[in-house]
N, C-alpha and C positions, 0 to 999 in steps of 0.2 A: 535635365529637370532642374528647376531654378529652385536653392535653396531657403530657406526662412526670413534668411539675412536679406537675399536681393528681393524677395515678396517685400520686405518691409519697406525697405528702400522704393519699388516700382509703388507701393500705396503713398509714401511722401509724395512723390513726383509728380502720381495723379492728381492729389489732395490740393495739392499748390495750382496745377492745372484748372482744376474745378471753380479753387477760389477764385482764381483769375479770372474766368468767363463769365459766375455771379457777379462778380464787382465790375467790371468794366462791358460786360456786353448784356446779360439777364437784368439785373435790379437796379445796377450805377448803386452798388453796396448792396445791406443784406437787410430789406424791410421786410418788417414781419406780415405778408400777406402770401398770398398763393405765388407769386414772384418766386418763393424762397421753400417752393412744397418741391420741388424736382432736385434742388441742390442738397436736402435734407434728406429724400428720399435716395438720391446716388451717392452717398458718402456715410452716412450711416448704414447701408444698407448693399447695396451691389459692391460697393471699393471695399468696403471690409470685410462682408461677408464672404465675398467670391476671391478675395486676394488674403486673405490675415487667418477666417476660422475656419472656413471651411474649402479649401483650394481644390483638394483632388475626390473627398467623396460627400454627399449629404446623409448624415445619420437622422434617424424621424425626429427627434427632439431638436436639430435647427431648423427641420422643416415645418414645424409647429412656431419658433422665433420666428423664421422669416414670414411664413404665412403671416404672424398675427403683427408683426413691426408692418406688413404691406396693406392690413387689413388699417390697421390706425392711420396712416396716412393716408388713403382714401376718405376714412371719415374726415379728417381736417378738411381735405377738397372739397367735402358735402357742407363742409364749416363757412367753406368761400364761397358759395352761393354761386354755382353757374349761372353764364344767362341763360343759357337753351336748358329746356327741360330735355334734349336727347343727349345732350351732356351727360344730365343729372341720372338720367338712365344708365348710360354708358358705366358711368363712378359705381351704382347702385347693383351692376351685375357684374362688375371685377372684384368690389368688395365682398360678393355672395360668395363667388369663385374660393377670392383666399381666407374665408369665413370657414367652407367647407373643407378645404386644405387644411386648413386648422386643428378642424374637429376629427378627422380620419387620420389625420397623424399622433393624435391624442390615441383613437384606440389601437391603430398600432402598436403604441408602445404599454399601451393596455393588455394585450392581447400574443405579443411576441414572447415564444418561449426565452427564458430564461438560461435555460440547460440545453445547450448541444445544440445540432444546425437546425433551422428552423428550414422545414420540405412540406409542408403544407401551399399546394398551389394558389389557391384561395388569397393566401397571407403574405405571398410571395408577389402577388400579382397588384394587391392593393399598394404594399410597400413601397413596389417599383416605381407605382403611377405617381404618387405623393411626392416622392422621393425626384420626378423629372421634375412637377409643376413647380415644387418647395423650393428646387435652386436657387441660388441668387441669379443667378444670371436669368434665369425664366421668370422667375415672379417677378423682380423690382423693374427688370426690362417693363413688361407686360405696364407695371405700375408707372414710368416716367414717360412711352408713349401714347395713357391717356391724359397724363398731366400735361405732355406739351402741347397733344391736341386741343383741349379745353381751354388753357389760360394764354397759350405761345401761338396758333395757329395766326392768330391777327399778325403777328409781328413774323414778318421772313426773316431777318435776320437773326431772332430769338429763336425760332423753330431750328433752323441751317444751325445752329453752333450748338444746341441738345442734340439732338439726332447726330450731329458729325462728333460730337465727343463720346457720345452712346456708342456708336460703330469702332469707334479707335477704343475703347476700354476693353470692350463686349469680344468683337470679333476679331481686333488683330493682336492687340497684347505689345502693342510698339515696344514701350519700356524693358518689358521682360523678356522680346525678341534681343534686344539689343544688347543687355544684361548678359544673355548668354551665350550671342555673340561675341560678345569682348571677353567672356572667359575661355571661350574655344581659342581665341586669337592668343591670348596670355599662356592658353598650357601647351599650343604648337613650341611657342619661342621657349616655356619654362618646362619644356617635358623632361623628365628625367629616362636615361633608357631603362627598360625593363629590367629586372634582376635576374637573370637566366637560371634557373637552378640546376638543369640538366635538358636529357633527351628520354623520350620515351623506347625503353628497351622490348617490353611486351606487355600484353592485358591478359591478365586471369581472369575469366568471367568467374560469376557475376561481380560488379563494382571495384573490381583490383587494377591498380597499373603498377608497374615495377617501373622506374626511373633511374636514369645511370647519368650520377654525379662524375664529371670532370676532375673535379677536387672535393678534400678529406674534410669538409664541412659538413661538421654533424647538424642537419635540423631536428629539432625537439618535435616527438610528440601532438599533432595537431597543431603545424604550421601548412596553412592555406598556400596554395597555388592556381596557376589558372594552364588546364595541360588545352592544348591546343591537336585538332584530329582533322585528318584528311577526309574521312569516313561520316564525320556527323561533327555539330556544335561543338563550341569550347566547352571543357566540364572541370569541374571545380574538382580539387585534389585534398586530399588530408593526410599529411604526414603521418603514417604507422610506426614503423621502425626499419632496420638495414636489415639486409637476410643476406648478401656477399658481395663479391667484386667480380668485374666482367668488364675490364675495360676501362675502369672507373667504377666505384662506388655505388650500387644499388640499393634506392631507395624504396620501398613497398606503399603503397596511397592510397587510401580509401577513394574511388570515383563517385562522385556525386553529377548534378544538377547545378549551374549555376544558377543561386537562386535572381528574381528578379533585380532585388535592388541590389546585389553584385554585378549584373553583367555589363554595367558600360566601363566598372573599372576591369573586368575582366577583360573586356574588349580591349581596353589602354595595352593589359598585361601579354596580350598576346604578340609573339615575336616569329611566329612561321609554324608552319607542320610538322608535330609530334616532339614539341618542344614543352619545357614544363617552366614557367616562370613565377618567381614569390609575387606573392598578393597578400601586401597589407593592408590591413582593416582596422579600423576605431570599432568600441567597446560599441556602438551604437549598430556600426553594420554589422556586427557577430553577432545580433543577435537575429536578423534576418535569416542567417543558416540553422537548419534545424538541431538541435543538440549540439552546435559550437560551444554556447555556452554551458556545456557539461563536459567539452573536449579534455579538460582537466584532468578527471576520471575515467577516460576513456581507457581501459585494461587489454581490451582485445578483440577480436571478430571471432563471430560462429563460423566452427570449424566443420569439415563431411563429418559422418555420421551419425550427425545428432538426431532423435527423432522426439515424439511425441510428449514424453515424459522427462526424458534427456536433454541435454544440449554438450558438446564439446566443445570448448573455447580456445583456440588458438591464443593464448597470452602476450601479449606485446607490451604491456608494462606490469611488475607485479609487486608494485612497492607496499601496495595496503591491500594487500591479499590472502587471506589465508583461508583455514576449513571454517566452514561456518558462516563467513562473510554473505552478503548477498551482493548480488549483478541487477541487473535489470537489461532487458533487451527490450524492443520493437517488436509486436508482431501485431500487423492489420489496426496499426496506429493506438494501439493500445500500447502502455507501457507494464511488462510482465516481469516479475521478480522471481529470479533464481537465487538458491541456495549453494554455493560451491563446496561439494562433498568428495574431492578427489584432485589430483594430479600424476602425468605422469609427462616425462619427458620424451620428446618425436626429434626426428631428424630424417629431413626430404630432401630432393634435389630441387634447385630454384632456376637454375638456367646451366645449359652445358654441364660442367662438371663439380657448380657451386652446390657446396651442401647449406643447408640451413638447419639449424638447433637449434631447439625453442620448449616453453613449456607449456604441455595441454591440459587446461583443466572440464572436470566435468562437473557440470553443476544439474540440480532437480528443483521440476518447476513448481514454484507456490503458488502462482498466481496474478490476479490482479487484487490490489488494495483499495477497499472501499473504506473511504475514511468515514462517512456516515454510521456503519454497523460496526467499523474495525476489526474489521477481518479482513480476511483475501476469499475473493471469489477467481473458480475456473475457468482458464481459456485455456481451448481445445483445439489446438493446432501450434505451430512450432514455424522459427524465425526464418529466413532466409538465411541460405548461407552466405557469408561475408559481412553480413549486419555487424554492425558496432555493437559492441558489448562495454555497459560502465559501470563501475563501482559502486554502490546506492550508499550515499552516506545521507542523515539524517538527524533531528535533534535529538537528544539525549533522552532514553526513554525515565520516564514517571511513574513510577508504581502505583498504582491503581485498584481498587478493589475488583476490578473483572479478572484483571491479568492472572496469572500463574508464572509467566515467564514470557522475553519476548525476546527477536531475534538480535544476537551480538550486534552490538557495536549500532544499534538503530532505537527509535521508538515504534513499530511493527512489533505491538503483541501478540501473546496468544494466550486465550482465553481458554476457561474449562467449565461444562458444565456438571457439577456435581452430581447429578440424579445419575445422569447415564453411566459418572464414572460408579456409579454404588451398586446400579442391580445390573450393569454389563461388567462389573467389577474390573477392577486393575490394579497391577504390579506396578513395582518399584526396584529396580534390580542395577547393581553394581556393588563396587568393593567397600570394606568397611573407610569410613572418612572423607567423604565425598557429598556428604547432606544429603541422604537419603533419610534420617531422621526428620530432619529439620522441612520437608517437602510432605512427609506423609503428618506431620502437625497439622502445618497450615492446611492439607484436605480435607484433616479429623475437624479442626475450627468450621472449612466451608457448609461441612455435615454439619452442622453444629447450629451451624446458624441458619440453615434450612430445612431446621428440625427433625434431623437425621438422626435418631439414636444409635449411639458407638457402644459396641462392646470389642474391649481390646484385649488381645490375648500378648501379652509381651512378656519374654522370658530375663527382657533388660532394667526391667523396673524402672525407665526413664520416661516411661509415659507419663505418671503418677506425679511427676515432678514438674516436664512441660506441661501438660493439661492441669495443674492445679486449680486455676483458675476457674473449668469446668466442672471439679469435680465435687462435688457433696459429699463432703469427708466421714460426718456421720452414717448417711444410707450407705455411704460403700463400705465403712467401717461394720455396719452392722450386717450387710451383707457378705462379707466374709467371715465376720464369724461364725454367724448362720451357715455356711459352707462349711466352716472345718468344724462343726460339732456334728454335723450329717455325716464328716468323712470318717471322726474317729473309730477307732473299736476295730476288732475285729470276730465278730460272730461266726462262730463255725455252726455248718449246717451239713445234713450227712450229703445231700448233692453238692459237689465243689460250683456248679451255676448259683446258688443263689447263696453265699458264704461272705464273707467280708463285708466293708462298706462300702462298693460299690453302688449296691439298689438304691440305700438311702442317699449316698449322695447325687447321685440321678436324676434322683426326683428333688431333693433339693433346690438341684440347679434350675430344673425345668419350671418350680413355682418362684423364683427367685427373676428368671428371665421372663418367664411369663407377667410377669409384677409389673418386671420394669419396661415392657416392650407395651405396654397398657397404655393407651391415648390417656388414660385420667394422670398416670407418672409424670410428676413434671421434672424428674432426673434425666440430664442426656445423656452420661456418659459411664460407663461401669470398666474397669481396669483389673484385669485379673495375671497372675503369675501362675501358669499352670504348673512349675517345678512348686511352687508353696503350698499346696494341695498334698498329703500324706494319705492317698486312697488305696484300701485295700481290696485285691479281689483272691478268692480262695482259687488254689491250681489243682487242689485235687482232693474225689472224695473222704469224707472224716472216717476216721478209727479210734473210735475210745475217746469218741470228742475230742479226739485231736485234729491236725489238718496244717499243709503247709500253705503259704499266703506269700503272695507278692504283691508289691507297689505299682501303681498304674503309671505309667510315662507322662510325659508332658505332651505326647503325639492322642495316647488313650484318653487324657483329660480334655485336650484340644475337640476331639472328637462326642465329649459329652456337652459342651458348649454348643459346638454346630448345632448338632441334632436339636438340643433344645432351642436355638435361637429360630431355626426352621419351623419346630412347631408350634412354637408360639405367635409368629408370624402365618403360620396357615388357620389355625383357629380365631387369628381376626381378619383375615382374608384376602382376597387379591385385588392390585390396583397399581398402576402402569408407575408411577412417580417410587423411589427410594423411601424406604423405611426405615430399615435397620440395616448396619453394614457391621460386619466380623475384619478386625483388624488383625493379620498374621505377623508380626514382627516377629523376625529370625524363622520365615515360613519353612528353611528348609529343614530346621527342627522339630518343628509341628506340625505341617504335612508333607512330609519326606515321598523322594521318589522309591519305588520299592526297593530298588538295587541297592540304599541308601539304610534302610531301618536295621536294626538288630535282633528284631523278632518279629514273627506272625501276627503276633497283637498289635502292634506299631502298623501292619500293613492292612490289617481292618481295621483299622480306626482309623489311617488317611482315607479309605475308600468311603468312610461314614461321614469325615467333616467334605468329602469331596462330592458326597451325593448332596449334603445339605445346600451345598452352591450352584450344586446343577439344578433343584428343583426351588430353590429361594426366588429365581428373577421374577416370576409371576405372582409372587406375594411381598414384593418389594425388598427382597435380603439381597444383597450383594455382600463383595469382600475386597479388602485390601489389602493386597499382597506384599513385604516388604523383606527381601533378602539380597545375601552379596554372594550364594551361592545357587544362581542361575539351573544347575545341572542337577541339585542335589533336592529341587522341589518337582513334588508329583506332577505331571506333564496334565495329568489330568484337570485340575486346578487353572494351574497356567495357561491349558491354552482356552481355556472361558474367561481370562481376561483380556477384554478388548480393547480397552488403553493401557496402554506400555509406556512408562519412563524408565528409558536405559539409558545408567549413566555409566561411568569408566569400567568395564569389564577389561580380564584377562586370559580367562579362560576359552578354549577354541570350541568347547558344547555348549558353553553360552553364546559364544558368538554366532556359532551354526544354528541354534535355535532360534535368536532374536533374527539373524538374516532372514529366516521366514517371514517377518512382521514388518519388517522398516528397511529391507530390500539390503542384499548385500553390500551396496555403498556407503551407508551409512554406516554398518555392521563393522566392517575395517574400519572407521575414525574411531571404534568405543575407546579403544584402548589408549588416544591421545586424550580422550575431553578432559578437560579442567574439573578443578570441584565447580559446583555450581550449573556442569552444565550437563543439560540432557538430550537427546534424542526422544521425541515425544509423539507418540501417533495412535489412533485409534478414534470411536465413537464420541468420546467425551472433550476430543480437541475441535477448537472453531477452525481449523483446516481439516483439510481433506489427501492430504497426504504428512508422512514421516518428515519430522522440523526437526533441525538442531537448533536447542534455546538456551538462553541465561536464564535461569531459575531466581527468583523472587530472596532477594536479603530477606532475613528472619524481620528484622526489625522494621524496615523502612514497611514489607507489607502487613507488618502489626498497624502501623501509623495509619495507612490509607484504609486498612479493611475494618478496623474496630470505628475509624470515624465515620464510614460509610453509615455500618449498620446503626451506632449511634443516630447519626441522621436518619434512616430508615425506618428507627422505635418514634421519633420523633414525627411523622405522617403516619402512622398509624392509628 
């Protein structure tokens, strides 16, 4: 095939050709009358068009140029006044002809999908037909044999030198025959020999060959070959990596297709049957081969027993590889993104008595990535084996007011929707120093700002501190005192049930909650220390107006919160969207597993803030759970949270427990994650399976989420 350079060159050659016939044989020079409509018509219009812009296919928008550059030179002919009126007919229904060409390639490109293959028969059939008539070769032909017939036919000699220069351009391509002839003849004499790289030793179905080097030349990673086969066509090769020796050096190669516009250099490269010889290429022909130009990243092929959910990767480069990282693979021409959550190392037999050592990683599928919604959506099936596997790298993610966190080392976020995380509630679980604080903030903010009212029970008094900004120093001022003047005292009654101050601060709470859980309250947020609470309850009947009294726990007072957050939320009623959410910091203090408490009273009063969460979802209460002891919170609680962020654990009942939720392969990395990062899955993620993410800087998603909403107040 003749390249751009020798197209240029055969358009001079003709161009000079042309002029020469105008001047000396058509017009004896170039007067401006119909003499000069056929040489204007083949030079602006068939020589360039068919040789310079459009040589091997017609897209509809030149078949609209040429239609209408054929259509304007017809009218000029109607300019020069034929004599015959059958003439004048003739001009009058070639000009209809590419009038209509015109306008049906107009809607064509009106009318052609934009997105994805266009299968519509209808639109495929019209295309085609425009797309024959629209050529240059078809239309301006069509256009220079009514022009010679009309103005040339008088003259034999003018007619003989149109027509025989139309036949040498149109139909045989003399210049470009000869062009490429003389390059055939140039690379017999200048051919270089093939670079032989090896012999074909054996093929691994599907798409493998093992090749056995002569000599200790290591090729890199995605160096092209052209393997040659007795059996079927030459197939293009991709250096993998070495797997042992057998006589020589064995190379392992990804088997492809050669594509088309490699195979006459492929053809050069071949040197005999079951021979493997290098094929180099310019940056221009790599990108013909399908993912060449990601060979770079190319890590390794799918390994057996990957299935559905899974995939195993046989690793052949692992220099930017770790947990967490993402892959991407191929399946049903979709590009799908895996998360690698494991390694371990294999060693197999590769030929005879070669062994081969390598490492296998496993990775879990996320999906496909819809840049539109910015999410991943599901595919439901799984790669072939041997498929190339590559590294996904991407630009630098940007904090965002949707994000929450998004996948290492990429811009692939992941989003959270507040509502569902509030009344399907959810945990926070890992070891103290690891931003577990700084994660259940920014949630309490997202509630916040979706007019979620918080009530926080933290026994760390850091809430008070980060939430300033939300809080209403005076009403929470005034509402704790109002609490501890309900708590004071301790009144002995002869029944030890209704003794102490309990009752009143009970009720306390419950009009205090009920105040603030009120559509008219325009407070969001209420901050409570349940250790600062001095409440007493009486433990046994009076004598002589006396009576012993003890202090209610922090697990007791947790549980007078619940209940009333509960019913103050039931007596305004039910409704699918988040309402109120109870914040548990240090939950395994506060709703301890029973094995865990120190008295009976600690174990009804978890089972009371744990009723309140089971019956809350239908009146919009949820909870958010926040501890670094996993094992030591009521099971009952925890397992009604349906989004889990689990960050670095150590312990083996939290590991065994979060395994249930985010699959034991994740469960085994808790104990390496960094701060900052989580394993994050449930209802209230925009995926649909277990992530490992970088969680959100404090500050950067202060920047983007406070100007969000600023913007936000501002359209409203």
């Amino acid at each position: 095939m003749i390249d751009k350079k020798g197209r240029t060159t055969a358009t001079v050659l003709y161009l000079i050709a042309l002029v020469i016939i105008q001047w000396a044989v058509i017009g004896q020079g170039f007067p401006i009358n119909e003499k000069l409509l056929w040489f204007a018509n083949g030079v602006a219009s068939l020589l360039l068009g068919s040789r310079l812009l459009n040589p091997h296919f017609v897209p509809p928008a030149d078949v609209a140029t040429n239609s209408f550059v054929a259509a304007g030179t017809l009218i000029a002919a109607v300019a020069a006044k034929p004599a015959l009126q059958s003439d004048l007919i003739i001009i009058w229904l070639a000009f209809s002809a590419c009038t209509l060409c015109f306008l049906i390639s107009i809607v064509v490109l009106l009318v052609k999908r934009t997105h994805g293959r266009e299968s519509r028969p209808w639109a495929l059939s019209v295309e085609r037909a425009v797309k024959a008539f629209g050529a240059p070769r078809t239309i301006f032909t069509l256009v220079i044999l009514i022009l010679a017939w009309v103005f040339h036919r008088a003259s034999p000699i003018e007619i003989y030198a149109i027509l025989t220069t139309w036949a040498l351009i149109v139909a045989f391509d003399p210049i470009e025959a000869l062009w490429q002839f003389a390059g055939w003849v140039h690379g017999q004499f200048d051919q270089d020999e093939p670079d032989v790289l090896g012999t074909v030793a054996a093929h691994q179905a599907p798409g493998i060959v093992l090749i056995r080097q002569d000599d200790d030349v290591r090729h890199k990673s995605g160096t092209l070959m052209a393997i040659s086969d007795d059996q079927g066509p030459t197939t293009l090769g991709v250096a993998l990596n070495y797997v042992g020796r057998d006589e020589g050096v064995l190379l392992r190669a990804l088997n492809l297709p050669v594509p088309e516009a490699l195979k006459e250099q492929a053809g050069k490269a071949t040197v005999g049957s079951g021979a493997a010889t290098l094929l180099p290429v310019g940056d221009e022909e790599a990108q013909a081969v399908v993912g060449l130009e990601r060979i770079g990243s190319l890590c390794g092929i799918v390994d057996s027993d990957s299935d559905i959910e899974f995939i195993e990767i046989e690793v052949t480069n692992d220099e930017e590889l770790s947990e967490g990282c993402l892959i991407d693979v191929n399946i049903r021409n979709d590009d799908v993104i895996y998360q690698i959550v494991g390694g371990v190392t294999r060693e197999e037999a590769v030929q005879q008595k070669n062994k081969y050592g390598y490492v296998r990683a496993k990775a879990r599928k996320i999906g496909k990535w819809n840049p539109e919604d910015r999410k991943f959506e599901p595919i439901k099936w799984l790669p072939r084996i041997n498929a190339p596997v590559f590294i996904k790298s991407t630009n630098e993610f940007e904090c965002n007011a949707d994000a929450v966190g998004h996948f290492p080392g990429t811009d692939y976020q992941i989003s959270i929707d507040i509502s569902d995380a509030v009344t399907h509630n959810t945990a926070i679980l890992g070891i103290l120093g690891i931003g577990k604080s700084y994660l259940s903030i920014e949630l309490v903010e997202r509630m916040i700002a979706k007019g979620i009212k918080i009530i926080c029970l933290d026994l760390t008094d850091q809430y008070a501190t980060l939430l300033s900004d939300f809080v209403d120093q005076d009403y929470q001022a005034s509402v704790n005192q109002y609490l501890s003047s309900a708590a004071r005292g301790r009144p002995v009654t002869r029944g030890k049930d209704e003794g102490g101050s309990l009752h009143s601060f009970n009720a306390a709470v419950n009009t205090k909650i009920s105040e603030f859980l009120s559509p008219a309250t325009d407070q969001s947020i209420l901050i409570f220390n349940p250790a600062g609470f001095r409440v007493s309850k009486q433990t046994m009947n009076a004598f002589q107006d006396q009576a012993a009294f003890t202090d209610l726990t922090a697990c007791e007072i947790t549980a007078v919160f619940s209940s009333a957050a509960l019913k103050a939320c039931q007596e305004i009623g039910m409704v699918d969207a988040a309402r109120a959410c109870l914040i548990y910091e240090e939950a395994h203090s506060l709703v301890p597993e029973w094995n865990s408490v120190a008295s009976d009273g600690d174990k009804n009063a978890t089972a009371a803030s744990a009723r309140a969460i089971l019956q809350g979802r239908k009146y919009g209460l949820g909870c958010l759970l926040i501890t670094q002891r996993t094992a030591n919170v009521t099971k009952t609680i925890l397992n009604q949270c349906n989004s889990i962020f689990a960050m670095r654990t150590f312990d083996d009942t939290g590991k065994e427990f979060l395994g249930n939720y985010i699959g034991s392969e994740y469960a085994r990395v808790l104990p390496s994650l960094k701060e900052r990062h989580a394993v994050f899955f449930g209802k209230a993620s925009s995926c649909d399976d277990p992530v490992m993410i970088r969680l959100n800087d404090r500050e950067k998603f202060l920047e983007a989420f406070r100007a969000a909403e600023d913007n936000n107040d501002l359209h409203r």
